[in-house]
N, C-alpha and C positions, 0 to 999 in steps of 0.2 A: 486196476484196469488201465489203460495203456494204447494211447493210437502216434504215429510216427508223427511230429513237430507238422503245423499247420503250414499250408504255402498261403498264399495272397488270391489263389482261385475263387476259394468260395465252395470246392466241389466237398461232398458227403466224404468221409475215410468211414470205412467200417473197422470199431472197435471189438475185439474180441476181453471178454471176462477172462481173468485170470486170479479173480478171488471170488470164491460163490459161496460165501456160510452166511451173507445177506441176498437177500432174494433181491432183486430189483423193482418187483411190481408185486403187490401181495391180495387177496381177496378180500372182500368187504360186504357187506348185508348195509341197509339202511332204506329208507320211507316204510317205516311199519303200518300197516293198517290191520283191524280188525274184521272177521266177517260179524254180521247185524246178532249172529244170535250166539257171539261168544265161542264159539268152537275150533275157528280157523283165524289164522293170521298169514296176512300176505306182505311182503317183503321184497327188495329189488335184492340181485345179487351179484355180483362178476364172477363167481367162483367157478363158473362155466368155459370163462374165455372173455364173455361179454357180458354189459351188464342185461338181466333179464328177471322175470317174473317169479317166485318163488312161493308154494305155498306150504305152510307146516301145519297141519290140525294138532291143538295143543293134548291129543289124546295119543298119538305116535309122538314117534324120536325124530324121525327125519323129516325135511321137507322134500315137496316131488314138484318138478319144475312144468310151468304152465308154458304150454306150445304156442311161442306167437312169432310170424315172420319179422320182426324188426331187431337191425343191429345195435339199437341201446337204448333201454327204458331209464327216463328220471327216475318219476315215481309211482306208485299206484296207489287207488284207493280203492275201496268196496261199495258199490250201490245200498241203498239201504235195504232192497229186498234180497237182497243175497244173489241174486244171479247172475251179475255182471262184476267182473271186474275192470275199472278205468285205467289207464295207462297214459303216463306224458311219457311221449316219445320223443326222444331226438332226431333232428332230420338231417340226415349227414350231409357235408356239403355248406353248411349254414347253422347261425346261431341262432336257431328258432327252434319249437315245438309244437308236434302233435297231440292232438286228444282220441282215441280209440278205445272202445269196447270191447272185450273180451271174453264171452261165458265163462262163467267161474267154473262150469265141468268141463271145457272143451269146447269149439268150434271156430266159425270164421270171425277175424277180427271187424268192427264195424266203424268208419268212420264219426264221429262227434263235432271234431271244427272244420271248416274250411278257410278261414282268414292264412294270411301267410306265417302266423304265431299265435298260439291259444294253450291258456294256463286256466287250472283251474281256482277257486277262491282260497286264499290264504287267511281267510278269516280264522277268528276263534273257536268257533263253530265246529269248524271242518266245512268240505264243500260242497255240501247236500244240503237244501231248502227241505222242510217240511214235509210237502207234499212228493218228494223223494226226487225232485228234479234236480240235476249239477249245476253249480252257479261255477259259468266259465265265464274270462274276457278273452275277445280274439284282437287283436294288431292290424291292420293290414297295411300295404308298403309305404302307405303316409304316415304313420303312424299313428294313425287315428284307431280308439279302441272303441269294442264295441261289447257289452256288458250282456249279459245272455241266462237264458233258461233254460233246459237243453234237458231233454225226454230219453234217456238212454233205451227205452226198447225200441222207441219208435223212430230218432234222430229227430223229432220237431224241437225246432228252437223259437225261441218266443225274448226279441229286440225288449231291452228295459233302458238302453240310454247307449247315446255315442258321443265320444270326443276326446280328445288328447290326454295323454296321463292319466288315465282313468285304471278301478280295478273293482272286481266287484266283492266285495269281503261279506255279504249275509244280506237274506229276505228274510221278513216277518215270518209267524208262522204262519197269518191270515194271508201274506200275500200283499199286503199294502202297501206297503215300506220295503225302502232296499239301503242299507248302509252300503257306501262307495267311497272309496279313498282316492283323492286325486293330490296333484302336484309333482314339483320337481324332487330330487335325493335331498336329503337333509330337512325340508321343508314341506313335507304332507301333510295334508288335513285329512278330515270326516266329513264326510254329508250326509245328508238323509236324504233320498230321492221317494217322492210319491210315486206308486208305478203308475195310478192314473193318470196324471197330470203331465208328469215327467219332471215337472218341478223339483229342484234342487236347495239346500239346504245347509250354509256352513254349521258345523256343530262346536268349531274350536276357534270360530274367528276370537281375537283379541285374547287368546292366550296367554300370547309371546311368543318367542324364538322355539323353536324345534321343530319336532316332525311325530305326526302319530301314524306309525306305518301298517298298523290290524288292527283288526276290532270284530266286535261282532253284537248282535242284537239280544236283549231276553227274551225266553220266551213268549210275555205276554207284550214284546215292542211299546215298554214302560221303561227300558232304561238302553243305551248304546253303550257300551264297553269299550276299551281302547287301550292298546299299549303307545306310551304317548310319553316324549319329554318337551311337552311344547310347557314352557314357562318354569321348567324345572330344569337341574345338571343332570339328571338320572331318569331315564323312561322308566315307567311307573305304572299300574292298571288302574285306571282312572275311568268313574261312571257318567253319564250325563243322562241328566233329569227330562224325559222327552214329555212329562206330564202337565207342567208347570207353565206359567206362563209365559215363559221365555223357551218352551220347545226344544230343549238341547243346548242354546244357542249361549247359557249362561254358564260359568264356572266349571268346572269339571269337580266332579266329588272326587278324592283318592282314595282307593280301593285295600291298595297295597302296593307301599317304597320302602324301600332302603336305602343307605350308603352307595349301591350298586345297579348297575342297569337289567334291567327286564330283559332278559333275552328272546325267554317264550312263552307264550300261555296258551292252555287248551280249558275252554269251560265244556260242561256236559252239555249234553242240548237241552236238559231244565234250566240250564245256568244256575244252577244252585252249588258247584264246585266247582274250583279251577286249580289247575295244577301250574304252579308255576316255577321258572326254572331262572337262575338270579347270576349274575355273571360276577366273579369275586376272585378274589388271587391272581390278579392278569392274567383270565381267562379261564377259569375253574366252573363248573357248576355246582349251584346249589339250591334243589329242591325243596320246595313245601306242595301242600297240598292246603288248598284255603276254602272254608265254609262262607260263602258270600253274603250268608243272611246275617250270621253273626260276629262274620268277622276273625274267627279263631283259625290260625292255622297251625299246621302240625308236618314236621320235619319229613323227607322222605330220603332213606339214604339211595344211591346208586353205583354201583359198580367200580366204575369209572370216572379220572378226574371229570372228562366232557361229555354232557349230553345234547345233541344238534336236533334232537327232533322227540316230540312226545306224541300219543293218541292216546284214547282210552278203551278198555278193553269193558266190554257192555257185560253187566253182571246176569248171573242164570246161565252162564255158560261152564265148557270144563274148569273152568279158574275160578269164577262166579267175581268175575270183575278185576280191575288191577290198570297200571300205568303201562303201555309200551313208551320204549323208550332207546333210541339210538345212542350208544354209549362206546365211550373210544376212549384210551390212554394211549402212552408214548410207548407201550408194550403191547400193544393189542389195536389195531386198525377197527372200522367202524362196524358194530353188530349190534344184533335187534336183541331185546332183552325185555320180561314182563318183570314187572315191580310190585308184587304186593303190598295193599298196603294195610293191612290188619297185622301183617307180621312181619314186614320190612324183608323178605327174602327177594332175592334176586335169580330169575331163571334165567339163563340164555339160550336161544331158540334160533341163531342163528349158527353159532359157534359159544364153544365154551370158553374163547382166550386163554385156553393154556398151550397152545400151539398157535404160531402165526404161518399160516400155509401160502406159499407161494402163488403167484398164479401160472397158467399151465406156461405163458413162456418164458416164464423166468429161468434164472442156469441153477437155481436153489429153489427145493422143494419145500424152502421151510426158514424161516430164524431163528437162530438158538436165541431163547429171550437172555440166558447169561453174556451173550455177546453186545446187546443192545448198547446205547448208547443213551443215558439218561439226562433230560432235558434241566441245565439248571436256569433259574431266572434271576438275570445278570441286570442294571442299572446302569444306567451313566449322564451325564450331564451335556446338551446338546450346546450351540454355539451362544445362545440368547439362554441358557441356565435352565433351559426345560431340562424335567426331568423325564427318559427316553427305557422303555424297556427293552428286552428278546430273551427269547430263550437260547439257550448255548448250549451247542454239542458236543462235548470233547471228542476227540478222534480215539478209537478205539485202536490202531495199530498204528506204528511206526514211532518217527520221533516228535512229531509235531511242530508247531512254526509256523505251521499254514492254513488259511481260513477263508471262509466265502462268508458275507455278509449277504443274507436273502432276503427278498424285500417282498409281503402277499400284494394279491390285487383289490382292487375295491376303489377308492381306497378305502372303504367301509368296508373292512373284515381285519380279521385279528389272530395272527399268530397265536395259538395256542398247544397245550405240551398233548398233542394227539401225534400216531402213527405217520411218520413220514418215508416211504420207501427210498427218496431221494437223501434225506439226511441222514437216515442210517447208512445208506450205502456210499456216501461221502465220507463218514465218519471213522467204517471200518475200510477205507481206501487212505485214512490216513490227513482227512482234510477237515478242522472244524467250523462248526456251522455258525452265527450265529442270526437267529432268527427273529428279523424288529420288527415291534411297531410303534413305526414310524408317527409323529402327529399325523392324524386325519382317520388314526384307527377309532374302529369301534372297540366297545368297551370298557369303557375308561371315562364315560360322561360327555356332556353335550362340547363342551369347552373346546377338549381333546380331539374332538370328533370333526370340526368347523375350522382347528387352529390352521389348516392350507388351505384353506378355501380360495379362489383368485390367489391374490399375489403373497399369500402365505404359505406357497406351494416354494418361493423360495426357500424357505424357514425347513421344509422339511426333505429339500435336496441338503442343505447345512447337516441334520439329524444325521445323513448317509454319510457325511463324510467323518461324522465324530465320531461314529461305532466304528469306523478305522481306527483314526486316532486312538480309540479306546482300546481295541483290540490290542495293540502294539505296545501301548502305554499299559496295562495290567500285566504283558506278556503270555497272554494267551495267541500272539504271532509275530512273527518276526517283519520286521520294516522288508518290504518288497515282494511279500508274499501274501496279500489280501485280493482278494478276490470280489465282487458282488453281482450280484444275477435277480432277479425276479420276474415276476409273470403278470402280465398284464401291467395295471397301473402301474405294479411292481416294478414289469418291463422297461416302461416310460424313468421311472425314476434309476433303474440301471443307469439308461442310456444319460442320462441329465446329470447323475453324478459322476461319469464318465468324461464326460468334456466340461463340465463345473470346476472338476477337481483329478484333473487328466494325470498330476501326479501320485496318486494315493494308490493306485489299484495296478492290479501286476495282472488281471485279467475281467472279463464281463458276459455275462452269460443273460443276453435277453430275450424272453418264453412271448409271443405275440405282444410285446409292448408297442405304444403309439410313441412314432418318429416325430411327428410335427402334429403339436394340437389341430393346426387350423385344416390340414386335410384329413384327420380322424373328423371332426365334425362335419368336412362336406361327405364323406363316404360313409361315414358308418349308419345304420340303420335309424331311420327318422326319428322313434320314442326315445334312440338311447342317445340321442344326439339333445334332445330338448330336454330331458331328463338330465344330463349333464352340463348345464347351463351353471347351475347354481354351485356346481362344485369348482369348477374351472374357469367359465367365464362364459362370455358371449360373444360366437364368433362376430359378431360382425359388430360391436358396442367395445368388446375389448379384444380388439382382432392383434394391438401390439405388443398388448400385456400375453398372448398366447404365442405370439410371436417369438418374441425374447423369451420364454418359457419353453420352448420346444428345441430339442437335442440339434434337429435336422441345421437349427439356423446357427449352431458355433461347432458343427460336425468337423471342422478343422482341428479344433482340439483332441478329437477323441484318436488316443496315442495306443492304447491296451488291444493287446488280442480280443475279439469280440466273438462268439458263437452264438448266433442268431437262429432262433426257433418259431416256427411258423405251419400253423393249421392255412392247409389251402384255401378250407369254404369257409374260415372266418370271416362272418359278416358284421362281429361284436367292436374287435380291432381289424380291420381289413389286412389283407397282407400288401396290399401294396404300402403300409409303412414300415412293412418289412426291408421290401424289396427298394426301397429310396435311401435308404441306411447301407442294405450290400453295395450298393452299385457307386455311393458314395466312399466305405472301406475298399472296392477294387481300383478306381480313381486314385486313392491317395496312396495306394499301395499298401494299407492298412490290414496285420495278420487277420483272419475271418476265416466263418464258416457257416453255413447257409443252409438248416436243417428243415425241409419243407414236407408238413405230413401232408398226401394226398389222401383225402375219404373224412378229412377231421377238420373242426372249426374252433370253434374258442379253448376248446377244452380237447384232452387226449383221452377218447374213450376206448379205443382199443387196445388192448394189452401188448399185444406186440409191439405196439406203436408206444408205449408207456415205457416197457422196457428199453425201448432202443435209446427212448429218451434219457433215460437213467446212465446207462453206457457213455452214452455221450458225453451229456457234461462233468460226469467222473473225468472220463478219459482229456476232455479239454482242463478240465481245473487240476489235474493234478499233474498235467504236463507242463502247464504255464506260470504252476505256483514250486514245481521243479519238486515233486513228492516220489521218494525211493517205492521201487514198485514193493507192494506187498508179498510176502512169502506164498 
């Protein structure tokens, strides 16, 4: 791919394809849910164009897609009487969520929240109470949450508590109790809320250090459940005794650890089994399946290196029970897949992964998987002797030399060797990838996870500039042709290793990163702004430490062609720390380019707007790291 040398405007060039045996944007399936009596499964899908509703009865071959007027569903779930299907919606424009009803045969869609952002419970459970009602939290523009009970035929909702950083993770089955997770990122607790009273309950004070981010209740609200590494290096599913006479409030029992962190867990609604899913190999999973009474668990193999999401599939039906399960390799993008477990076979019900099919606007219908580009995982040594991962992409065509250094967001999340339509299409353009995580990632224990916190955020702008240095120093690139770009926090730490270390990088590619810490926290959305306290700081306690930390404030340095990518209705990183960055590159006369989606917010959810993305920063990276065009 190929666009004529950038000027100093800032204006869009349209890029045309001139290699397509890699697609640029490819379909995916993923939130699998079950219907109640076993027979159907419903699924989100983009295979349409956008992402949308899907549903397969596991008794046909295909799925037949559910008519709902909205441009992009998260996820869905299944009411417990089978008539409704639930939907998180996207709301374009903005980094928030709807919740809507949709008959499971057909009809009008029916509103569920009305706050300005409503999710529903990410508990262990799943997010159905008992008595069949959805346990959602809605946001509204202070960011004050407000925890709920919510009647899907009738829309009555029934208030159980409000206040900042709140979430509602399970109600008893009696209705007495409501487990609630509050706190800031890194640092969450458990409470047990009485719904009479209203009265609140820490369940993990004096732990220690960490954060217990879900949990969920037993059946008989005799024990609270928790994926939790608060006082340990490793989250863990750990019990707490609500019988006794310390009510919760003592020790946590552990359930089940390893070496490795907990990434998922789904208990039945007996709570007498939970499937848990174990993070291993810088980023692999690895299933068991655990009898909670006795303790014994037993292996469950999967598909795929990753699996991002599990439910269970309720027994008496076609299958008579089993694991769904979200599963992705670096050859196969995200699909929904049941799991038996009496015989360890593996169906998939979204797609079978032996074809990776484009999406409709791709200029390739398809990937050839012999062409792919296989992920290895590479090591190096950061500036203070941490030891630093990523995965690496060799370039599949031309001579090689040249590489982009990609950085995810979060920064609690973690590169792992799953379907990238951007680093394949880097790779067979000629450009290789390598793909870090950086400190601050998850998956790698408590330590890992915390080492940038505040002013160890220096330590891991250092980490970006040694995966240069490494790159160069192993010769997997040649001196002057490194590249690095990421997305979101990703973005932030582009832009920081950019003017940190202005001579390393021959180009910079930053996806809605934050310009200046201290005007992300006055702009961006109230919970994400107080929720991010504990990672970065406090605007206004360590307003110089964010200061000195923020790109915007030694923008003089930043020397490298920069292509700048920005959703309009980002409300998560606003664009205006977009646009303080271009307006600062058109000032110094600084090469740039100023890629602005209109209709999209944090995230690129429409394909066409995916692909063009793709085009793009090929066409920028392989002009400015000087790559022969491909045949």
């Amino acid at each position: 791919m190929r666009a004529a040398p950038p000027g100093t405007s800032g204006e869009v060039v349209v890029v045309e394809a001139v290699r397509d045996t890699v697609p640029e944007d490819v379909y995916a399936s993923w939130s699998p849910a079950a219907s109640p009596d076993g027979e159907c499964v419903a699924f989100v899908s983009d295979r349409g164009g956008r992402p949308q509703v899907w549903v397969r009865s596991l008794r046909a071959v295909y799925p037949h897609l559910v008519q709902a007027p909205f441009p992009a569903v998260r996820a869905v779930t299944w009411s417990p009487d089978g008539e409704d299907l639930v939907l998180c919606v996207q709301v374009l424009d903005a980094s928030r969520t709807e919740l809507w009803a949709v008959p499971a045969t057909g009809g009008e869609p029916r509103p569920l929240s009305t706050g300005r952002s409503a999710t529903w419970s990410p508990g262990l459970r799943g997010p159905w109470a008992a008595d069949g009602r959805l346990l959602a939290t809605e946001v509204d523009e202070e960011g004050t949450a407000t925890l709920l009970l919510v009647e899907v035929a009738t829309g009555k909702r029934s208030e159980l508590a409000t206040g900042p950083l709140l979430a509602l993770l399970d109600v008893s089955d009696d209705g007495r109790a409501a487990l609630v997770r509050s706190g800031r990122r890194t640092s969450r607790h458990l409470e047990l809320l009485d719904t009479a009273s209203g009265e609140r309950r820490v369940l993990d004070a004096g732990a220690g250090p960490g954060s217990s981010d879900t949990g969920c209740l037993s059946a008989d609200a005799t024990t609270a459940y928790a994926v939790s590494s608060r006082g340990r290096e490793h989250s863990a599913l750990v019990a707490h005794d609500l019988t006794g006479p310390e009510r919760g409030s003592g020790p946590a029992r552990v359930v089940a650890q390893r070496p490795a962190d907990l990434d998922l867990a789904v208990l039945d609604a007996g709570t007498t089994e939970a499937v848990l899913v174990w993070n291993v190999h810088s980023g692999c999973s690895d299933l068991t399946v655990l009898e909670l009474a006795s303790g014994q668990a037993h292996p469950l193999d999967a598909p795929r290196d990753v699996v991002s999401e599990v439910d269970l599939l309720p027994a008496g039906g076609a299958r008579d029970g089993g694991v769904l399960a979200t599963c992705e390799g670096y050859a196969d993008p995200r699909g929904v897949w049941l799991l038996t477990l009496d015989y360890g076979v593996a169906e998939p019900l979204s797609s079978d992964g032996a074809v990776v099919f484009g999406s409709p606007a791709a200029s390739s219908g398809r990937a050839p998987l012999e062409q792919l580009a296989a992920p290895e995982l590479r090591t190096y040594a950061s500036t203070d002797g941490l030891e630093i991962s990523g995965w690496f992409y060799a370039p599949t065509t031309g001579e090689g030399g040249a590489a982009v250094v990609y950085l995810h967001g979060g920064p609690e999340a973690q590169e792992r060797p799953v379907y990238s339509s951007l680093f394949q299409s880097l790779a067979a353009s000629g450009v290789a990838v390598f793909a870090l995580n950086v400190r601050g990632s998850s998956g790698f224990g408590r330590t890992f996870s915390t080492a940038d916190d505040l002013d160890g955020r220096w330590a891991a702008i250092d980490d970006v500039a040694s995966a240069a240095r490494f790159l160069v120093a192993s010769g997997a690139a040649q001196p002057g042709r490194v590249a690095v770009m990421g997305r979101s926090y990703g973005g932030y730490l582009t832009l920081a290793a950019l003017v940190a270390h202005p001579d390393l990088f021959a180009a910079g590619v930053d996806v809605c990163g934050m310009s200046d810490l201290l005007t992300f926290f006055r702009d961006t959305e109230p919970a994400i702004a107080a929720a991010a306290v504990s990672k970065y700081g406090d605007p206004d306690r360590d307003a110089d430490l964010l200061r000195a930390l923020s790109p915007m404030t030694s923008i003089d340095r930043l020397r490298a062609p920069l292509l700048v990518v920005h959703g309009a209705g980002d409300t998560n990183v606003p664009v205006g720390e977009a646009r303080q960055v271009v307006a600062a590159l058109a000032e110094r006369a600084v090469p740039h380019r100023f890629l602005l989606f209109e209709g999209e917010g944090h995230e690129l959810l429409a394909t066409p707007n995916r692909v063009r993305f793709v085009r793009e920063v090929v066409a920028w990276l392989t002009t400015h790291l000087a790559v022969e065009a491909a045949g």
